[in-house]
ZAMARGU-4260 file (C-alpha; in steps of 0.2 Angstrom, whole numbers, plus 5000, padded with zeros to 4 digits):
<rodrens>
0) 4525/4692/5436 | 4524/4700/5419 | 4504/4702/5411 | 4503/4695/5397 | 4491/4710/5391
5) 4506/4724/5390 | 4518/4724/5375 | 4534/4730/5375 | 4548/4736/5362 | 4560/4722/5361
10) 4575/4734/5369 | 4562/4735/5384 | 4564/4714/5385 | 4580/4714/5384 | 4583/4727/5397
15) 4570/4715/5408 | 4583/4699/5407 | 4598/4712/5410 | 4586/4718/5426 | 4583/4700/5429
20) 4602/4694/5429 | 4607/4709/5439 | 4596/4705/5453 | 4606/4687/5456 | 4596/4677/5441
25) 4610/4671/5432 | 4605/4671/5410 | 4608/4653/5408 | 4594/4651/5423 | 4583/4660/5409
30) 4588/4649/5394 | 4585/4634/5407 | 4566/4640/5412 | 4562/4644/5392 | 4567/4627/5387
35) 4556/4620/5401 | 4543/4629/5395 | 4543/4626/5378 | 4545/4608/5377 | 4528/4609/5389
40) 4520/4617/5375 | 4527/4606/5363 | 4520/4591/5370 | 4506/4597/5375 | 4504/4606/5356
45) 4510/4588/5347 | 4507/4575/5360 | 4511/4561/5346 | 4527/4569/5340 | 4543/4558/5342
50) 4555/4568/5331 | 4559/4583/5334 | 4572/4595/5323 | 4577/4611/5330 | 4583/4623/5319
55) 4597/4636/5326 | 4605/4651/5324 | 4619/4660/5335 | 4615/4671/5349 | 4601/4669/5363
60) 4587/4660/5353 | 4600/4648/5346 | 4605/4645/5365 | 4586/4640/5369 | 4584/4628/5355
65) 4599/4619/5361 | 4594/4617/5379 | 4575/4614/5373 | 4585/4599/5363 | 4594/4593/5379
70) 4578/4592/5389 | 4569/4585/5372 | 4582/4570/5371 | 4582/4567/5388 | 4560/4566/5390
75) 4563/4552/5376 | 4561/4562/5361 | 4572/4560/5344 | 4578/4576/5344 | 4592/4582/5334
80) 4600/4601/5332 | 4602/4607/5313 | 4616/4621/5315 | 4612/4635/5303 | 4626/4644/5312
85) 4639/4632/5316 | 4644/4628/5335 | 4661/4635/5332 | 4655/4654/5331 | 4643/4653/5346
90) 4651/4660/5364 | 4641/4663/5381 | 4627/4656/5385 | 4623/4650/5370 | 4639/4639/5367
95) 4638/4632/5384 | 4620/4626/5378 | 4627/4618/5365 | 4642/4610/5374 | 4632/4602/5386
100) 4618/4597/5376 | 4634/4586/5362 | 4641/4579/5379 | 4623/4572/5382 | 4624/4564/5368
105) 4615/4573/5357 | 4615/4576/5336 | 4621/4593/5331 | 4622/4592/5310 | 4626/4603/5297
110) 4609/4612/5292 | 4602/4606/5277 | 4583/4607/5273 | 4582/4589/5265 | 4584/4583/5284
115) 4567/4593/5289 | 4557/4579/5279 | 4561/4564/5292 | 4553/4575/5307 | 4538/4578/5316
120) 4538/4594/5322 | 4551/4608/5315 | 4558/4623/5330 | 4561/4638/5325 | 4577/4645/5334
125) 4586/4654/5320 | 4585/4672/5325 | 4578/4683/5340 | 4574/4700/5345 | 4588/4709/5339
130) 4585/4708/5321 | 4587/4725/5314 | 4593/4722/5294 | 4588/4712/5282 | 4592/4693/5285
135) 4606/4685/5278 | 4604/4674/5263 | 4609/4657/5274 | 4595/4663/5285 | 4582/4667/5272
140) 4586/4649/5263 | 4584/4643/5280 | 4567/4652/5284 | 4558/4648/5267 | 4564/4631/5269
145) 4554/4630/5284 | 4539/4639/5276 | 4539/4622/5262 | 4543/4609/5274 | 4523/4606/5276
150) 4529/4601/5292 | 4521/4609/5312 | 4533/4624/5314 | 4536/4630/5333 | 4543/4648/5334
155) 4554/4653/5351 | 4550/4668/5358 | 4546/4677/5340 | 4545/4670/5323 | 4561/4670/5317
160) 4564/4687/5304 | 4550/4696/5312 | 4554/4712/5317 | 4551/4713/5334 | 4544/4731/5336
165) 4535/4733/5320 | 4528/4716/5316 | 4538/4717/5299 | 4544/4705/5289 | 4563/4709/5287
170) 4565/4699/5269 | 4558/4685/5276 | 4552/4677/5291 | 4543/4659/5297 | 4527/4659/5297
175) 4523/4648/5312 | 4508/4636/5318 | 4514/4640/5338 | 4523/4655/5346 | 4529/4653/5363
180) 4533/4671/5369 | 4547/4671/5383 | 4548/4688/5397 | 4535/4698/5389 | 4528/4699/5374
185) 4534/4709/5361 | 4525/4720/5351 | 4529/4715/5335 | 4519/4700/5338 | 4504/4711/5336
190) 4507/4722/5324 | 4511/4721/5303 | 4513/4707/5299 | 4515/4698/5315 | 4499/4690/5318
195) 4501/4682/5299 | 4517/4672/5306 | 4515/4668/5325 | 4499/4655/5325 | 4494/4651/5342
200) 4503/4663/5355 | 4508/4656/5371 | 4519/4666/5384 | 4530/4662/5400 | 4535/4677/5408
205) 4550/4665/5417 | 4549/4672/5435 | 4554/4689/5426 | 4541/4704/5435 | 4545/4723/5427
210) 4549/4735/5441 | 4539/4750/5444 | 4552/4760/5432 | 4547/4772/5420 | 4559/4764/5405
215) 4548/4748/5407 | 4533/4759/5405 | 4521/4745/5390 | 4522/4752/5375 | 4504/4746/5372
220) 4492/4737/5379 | 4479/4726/5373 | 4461/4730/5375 | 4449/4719/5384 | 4432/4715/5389
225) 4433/4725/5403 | 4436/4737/5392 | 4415/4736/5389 | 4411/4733/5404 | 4420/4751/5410
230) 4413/4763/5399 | 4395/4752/5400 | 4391/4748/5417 | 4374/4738/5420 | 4361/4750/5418
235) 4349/4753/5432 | 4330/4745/5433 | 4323/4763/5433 | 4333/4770/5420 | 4326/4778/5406
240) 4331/4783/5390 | 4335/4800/5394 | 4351/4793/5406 | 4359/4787/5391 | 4363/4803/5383
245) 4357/4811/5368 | 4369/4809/5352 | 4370/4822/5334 | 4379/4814/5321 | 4380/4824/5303
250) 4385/4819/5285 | 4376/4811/5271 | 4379/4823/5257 | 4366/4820/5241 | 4365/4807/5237
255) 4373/4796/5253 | 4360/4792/5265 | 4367/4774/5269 | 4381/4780/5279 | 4372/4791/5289
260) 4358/4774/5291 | 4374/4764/5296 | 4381/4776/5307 | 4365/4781/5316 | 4357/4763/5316
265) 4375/4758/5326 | 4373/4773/5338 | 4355/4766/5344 | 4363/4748/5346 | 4376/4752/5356
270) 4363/4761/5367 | 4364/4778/5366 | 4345/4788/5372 | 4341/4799/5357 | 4351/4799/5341
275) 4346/4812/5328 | 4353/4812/5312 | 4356/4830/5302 | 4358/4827/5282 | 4358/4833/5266
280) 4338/4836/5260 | 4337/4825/5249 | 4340/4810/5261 | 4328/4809/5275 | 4314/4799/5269
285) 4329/4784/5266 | 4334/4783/5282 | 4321/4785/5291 | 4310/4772/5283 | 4325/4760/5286
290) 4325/4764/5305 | 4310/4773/5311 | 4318/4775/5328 | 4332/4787/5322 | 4326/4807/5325
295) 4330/4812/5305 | 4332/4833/5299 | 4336/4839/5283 | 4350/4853/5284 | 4351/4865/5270
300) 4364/4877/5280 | 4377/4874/5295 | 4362/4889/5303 | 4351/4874/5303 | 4360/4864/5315
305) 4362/4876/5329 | 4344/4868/5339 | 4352/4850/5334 | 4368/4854/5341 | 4362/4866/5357
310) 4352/4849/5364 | 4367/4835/5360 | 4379/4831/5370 | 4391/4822/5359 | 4391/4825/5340
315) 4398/4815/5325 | 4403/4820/5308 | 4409/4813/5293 | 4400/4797/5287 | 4396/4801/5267
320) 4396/4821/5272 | 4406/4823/5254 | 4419/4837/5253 | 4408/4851/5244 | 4404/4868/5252
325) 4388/4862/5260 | 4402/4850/5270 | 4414/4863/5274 | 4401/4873/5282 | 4394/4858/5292
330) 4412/4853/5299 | 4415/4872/5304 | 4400/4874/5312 | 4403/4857/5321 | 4422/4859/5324
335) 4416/4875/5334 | 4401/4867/5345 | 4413/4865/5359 | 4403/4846/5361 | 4412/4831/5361
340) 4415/4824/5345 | 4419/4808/5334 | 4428/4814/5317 | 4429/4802/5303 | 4428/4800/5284
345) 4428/4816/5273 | 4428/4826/5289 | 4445/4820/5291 | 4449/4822/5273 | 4443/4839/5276
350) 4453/4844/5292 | 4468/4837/5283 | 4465/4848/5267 | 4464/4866/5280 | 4479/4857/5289
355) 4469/4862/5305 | 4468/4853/5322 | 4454/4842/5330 | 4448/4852/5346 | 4455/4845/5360
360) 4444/4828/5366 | 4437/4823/5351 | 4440/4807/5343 | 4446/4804/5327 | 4446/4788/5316
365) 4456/4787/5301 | 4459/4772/5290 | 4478/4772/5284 | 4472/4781/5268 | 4465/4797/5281
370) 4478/4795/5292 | 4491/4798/5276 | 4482/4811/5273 | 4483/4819/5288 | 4500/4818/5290
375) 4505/4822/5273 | 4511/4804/5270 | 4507/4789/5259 | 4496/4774/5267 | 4513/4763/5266
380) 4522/4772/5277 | 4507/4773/5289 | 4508/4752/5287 | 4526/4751/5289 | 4526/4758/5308
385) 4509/4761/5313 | 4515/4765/5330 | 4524/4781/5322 | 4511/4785/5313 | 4499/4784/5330
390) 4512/4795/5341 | 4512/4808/5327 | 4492/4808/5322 | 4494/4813/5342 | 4506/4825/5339
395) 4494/4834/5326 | 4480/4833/5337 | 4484/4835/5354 | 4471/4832/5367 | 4462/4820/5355
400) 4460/4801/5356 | 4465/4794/5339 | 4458/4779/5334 | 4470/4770/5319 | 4460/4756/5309
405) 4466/4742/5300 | 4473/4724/5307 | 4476/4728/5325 | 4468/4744/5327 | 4479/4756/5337
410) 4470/4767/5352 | 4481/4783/5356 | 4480/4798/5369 | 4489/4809/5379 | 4496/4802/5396
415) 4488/4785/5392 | 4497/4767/5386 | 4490/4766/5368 | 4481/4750/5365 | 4479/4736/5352
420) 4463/4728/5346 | 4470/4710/5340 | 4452/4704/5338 | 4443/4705/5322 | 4444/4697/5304
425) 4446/4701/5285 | 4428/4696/5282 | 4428/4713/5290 | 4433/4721/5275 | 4419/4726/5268
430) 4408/4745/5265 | 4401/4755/5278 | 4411/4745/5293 | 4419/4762/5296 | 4401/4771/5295
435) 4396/4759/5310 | 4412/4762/5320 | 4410/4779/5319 | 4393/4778/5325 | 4396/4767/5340
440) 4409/4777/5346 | 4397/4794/5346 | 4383/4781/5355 | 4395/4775/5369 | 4401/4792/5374
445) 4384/4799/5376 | 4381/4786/5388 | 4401/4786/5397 | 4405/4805/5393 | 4425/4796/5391
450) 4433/4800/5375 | 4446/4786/5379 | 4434/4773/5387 | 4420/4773/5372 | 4434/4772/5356
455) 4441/4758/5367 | 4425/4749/5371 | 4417/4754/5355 | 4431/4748/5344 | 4431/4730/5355
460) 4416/4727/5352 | 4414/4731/5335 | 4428/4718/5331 | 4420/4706/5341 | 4404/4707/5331
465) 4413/4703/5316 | 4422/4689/5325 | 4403/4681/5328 | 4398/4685/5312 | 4411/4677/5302
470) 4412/4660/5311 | 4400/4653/5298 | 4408/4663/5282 | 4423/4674/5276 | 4415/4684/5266
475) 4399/4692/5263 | 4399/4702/5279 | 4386/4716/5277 | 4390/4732/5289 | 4372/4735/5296
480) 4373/4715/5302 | 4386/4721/5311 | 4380/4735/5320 | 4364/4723/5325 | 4378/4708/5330
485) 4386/4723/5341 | 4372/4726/5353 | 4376/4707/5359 | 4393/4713/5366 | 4388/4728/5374
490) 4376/4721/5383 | 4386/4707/5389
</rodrens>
C-alpha cells in the first residue's frame, strides 16, 4: 500500500493509476474506491449534513464528484451536481460517471453560485492534478465563490487551483476545511501555499502500491518522530557527559552576544557534553552570566581559536558573527578545521559573497533571504519553487546537507529523499529562532556524528517546541523558550 509519509510529483500519481490500470484495475474501479472513500469522510467529517452540492469540473476529478454523488444520493443524502463544465464536453471515465449517476435519478444543474447557499456541505471537484496555467475565468468565479459561500468545503484529492507540485496558487484556488488525498499524496499539498488551502488532510491510497521502480522514487518525504529517536537513542545509566560530544560554536561580533547565548543555550538542551562558545571580547561576561554552564572565550584572532577547535568535534558558525574582517578571518579559519560543521547567518552571507563552497558534510541553514543570496537569486524565486531552490543550494554545495527554512522546512542531501517538516507555526516568527536551530543542530551532531540525522531530528524538534509553545498564544514566542521547550522532545 502507498505510505502516506512520501510525496510525490503529481506526473508520479498519475503514472501510479496508469501502473494500476495496466496491471488489470480498470480506471473507473479507481473513481469507484475514491467516491467510497470520500463519502466515508464526509460523513464522518459532517455526520449531520443532509445536502450536499458537488461542484464539477471535466476530467478525472469531475468524474469522482459524480460518482461520490451517486453513492451520496443513494445513502440517503440530497445531493445534487452543479456542472461548471457542462456534461456535454465530459468523455471517458468521467462521462460514464455522469451518465449513470442522471439515470439514477439524480440532479445535474447548471452551475450558479446562488444555489451553494441551500447546502450543507460544498465538494470541491472542479480541477485536479494536471493544472499547469492559470485557471480560467469560469473556474476562478467558481473557486472564489466557494471561498464566500461561508459554507464546509471538501477538496478531492487537492484543492482545486492548487498546483500540485509547488503548492502554488495558480490565480486562484479553494481554500478547503477537508482534503481527501487519493493514490499518494502529492506534494503540493505540503509546500507554498498548500497547507493554507487543504484543512484537515486525509488519504486513501485505493489499493494502489508503487513498485520498486526508480521513476516512483518520493520526491520527499516527511519527517517524523523517529526521526528523534534515530539520531538520539536512549542514553545509557553510566553515561557521562563526555559520551555526548563536545561542540564549538563561533559568532557574536561586538556587540551580539544574544545570538551566540541562543545558540549555545540550545546546543546544551538538546544534549550535547561540552559546549564552548568563542566571541567577540567584548561579549563574554553577557553570556556567561545568562547560562553559567556554557564554556565562554573571547577571540580577538582566528589564531585564537586553534586550541577551541583542536578539542571540538563539531563546530558552528554564524549566529551574530557580523561580516567585518574579524568574521572573515573566523569563518576561514573555521571553513578550514576539517570538523563538522553547522553554517548559518552571516557566515552564509559570507560564503555567498566569496561565491565559495561549503566543505563537504557540513550543514547549512539558510532562510530564503540566505538562500537568494547564495544562489544569486531573489527570496521570491526561492518561495515560488522551494524544491528548485533545495536541488540547486545542493548543486552549490555538494556533499553538504542543506537545511531550507520557512513553512515546511526542506531537508536536502546527496543520495537521500529530501524531507519536509510540516510541523511548526507562525507564532514561530520571531528573533533568534534561527540562532536556536543553529545551535541544536551543532548539539545533536556531537552526540550522533550524522550530518543528515541531527538537521532532521534537530529541525523536528524545534518545530515541535514551538507547536507546544504556542498552544496557549499566537504570538509572543520568545526564542530561548524555545530552546528550553526543546529539551522535552529530545528526551522523548
Amino acid at each position: 500500500m502507498s505510505s502516506p509519509n512520501v510525496l510525490y510529483s503529481a506526473s508520479q500519481v498519475r503514472a501510479l493509476d496508469a501502473f494500476a490500470i495496466s496491471q488489470g484495475t480498470p480506471g473507473y474501479t479507481l473513481m469507484r474506491r475514491a467516491a467510497e472513500s470520500a463519502l466515508r469522510a464526509l460523513r464522518s467529517r459532517w455526520p449531520t449534513a443532509m445536502r450536499v452540492a458537488i461542484v464539477t469540473g471535466g476530467g478525472n476529478n469531475g468524474g469522482d464528484g459524480y460518482v461520490l454523488a451517486r453513492f451520496a444520493q443513494a445513502a440517503g443524502l440530497s445531493a445534487c451536481v452543479l456542472a461548471v463544465v457542462p456534461p456535454a464536453q465530459l468523455n471517458g471515465d468521467a462521462l460514464r460517471a455522469c451518465e449513470e449517476f442522471r439515470a439514477s435519478g439524480g440532479r445535474i444543474l447548471a452551475y450558479q453560485a446562488p444555489l451553494m447557499a441551500e447546502m450543507d456541505v460544498i465538494v470541491d471537484a472542479l480541477l485536479g492534478t494536471g493544472l499547469r496555467e492559470p485557471v480560467r475565468a469560469a473556474m476562478a468565479q467558481a473557486i472564489d465563490a466557494i471561498n464566500a459561500c461561508n459554507l464546509p468545503v471538501f477538496s478531492l484529492d487537492l484543492p482545486s487551483g492548487l498546483n500540485a507540485d509547488s503548492g502554488a496558487v495558480m490565480g486562484a484556488a479553494v481554500s478547503a476545511d477537508c482534503t481527501i488525498s487519493f493514490v499518494a499524496h502529492k506534494a503540493g499539498l505540503f509546500l507554498g501555499a498548500g497547507p493554507d488551502h487543504v484543512g484537515r488532510l486525509l488519504f486513501d491510497d485505493l489499493e494502489i502500491s508503487p513498485p520498486d521502480e526508480i521513476r516512483f522514487r518520493p520526491l520527499l518525504e516527511r519527517i517524523s518522530e523517529s526521526d528523534i529517536t534515530r539520531a538520539l537513542p536512549p542514553r545509557r545509566r553510566d553515561a557521562n557527559k563526555g559520551d555526548f560530544g563536545r561542540a564549538l560554536i563561533v559568532g557574536g561580533g561586538p556587540g551580539m552576544p544574544g545570538a551566540m547565548r541562543l545558540a549555545g543555550e540550545s546546543c546544551l538542551r538538546v544534549g550535547a557534553g561540552l559546549v564552548t562558545v568563542a566571541t567577540a571580547p567584548q561579549n563574554p561576561i553577557a553570556i556567561v552570566a545568562g547560562r553559567p554552564e556554557l564554556i565562554v572565550h573571547a577571540v580577538n584572532t582566528a589564531a585564537e581559536l586553534e586550541p577551541l577547535l583542536k578539542t571540538a568535534d563539531v563546530a558552528a558558525i554564524g549566529p551574530g558573527l557580523g561580516q567585518d574582517a574579524w568574521a572573515q578571518d573566523m569563518l576561514e579559519r573555521v571553513l578550514c578545521s576539517g570538523k563538522p560543521l553547522v553554517i548559518d547567518a552571516d557566515a552564509l552571507n559570507l560564503l555567498a559573497r566569496a561565491g565559495r563552497a561549503a566543505p563537504a558534510g557540513s550543514v547549512l541553514t539558510p532562510h530564503p533571504g540566505e538562500a537568494a543570496r547564495l544562489l544569486g537569486s531573489t527570496a521570491a524565486a526561492v518561495q515560488s519553487d522551494r524544491m528548485a531552490a533545495l536541488g540547486a543550494l545542493q548543486a552549490r554545495h555538494p556533499g553538504s546537507v542543506i537545511v531550507l527554512k520557512g513553512a515546511g522546512t526542506l531537508i536536502g542531501a546527496d543520495g537521500q529523499i529530501p524531507g519536509i517538516c510540516e510541523r511548526g507555526n507562525p507564532a514561530m516568527a520571531a528573533p533568534g529562532m534561527g540562532d536556536v536551530l543553529t545551535g541544536a543542530i551543532a548539539g545533536i551532531l556531537a552526540q550522533c556524528r550524522d550530518p543528515w540525522h541531527a538537521a532532521r531530528a534537530a529541525v523536528l524538534a524545534h518545530a515541535l517546541g514551538g507547536e507546544e509553545l504556542a498552544r496557549d498564544r499566537s504570538r509572543g514566542i520568545l526564542a530561548l523558550e524555545l530552546a528550553e521547550a526543546m529539551s522535552r522532545w529530545v528526551s522523548r
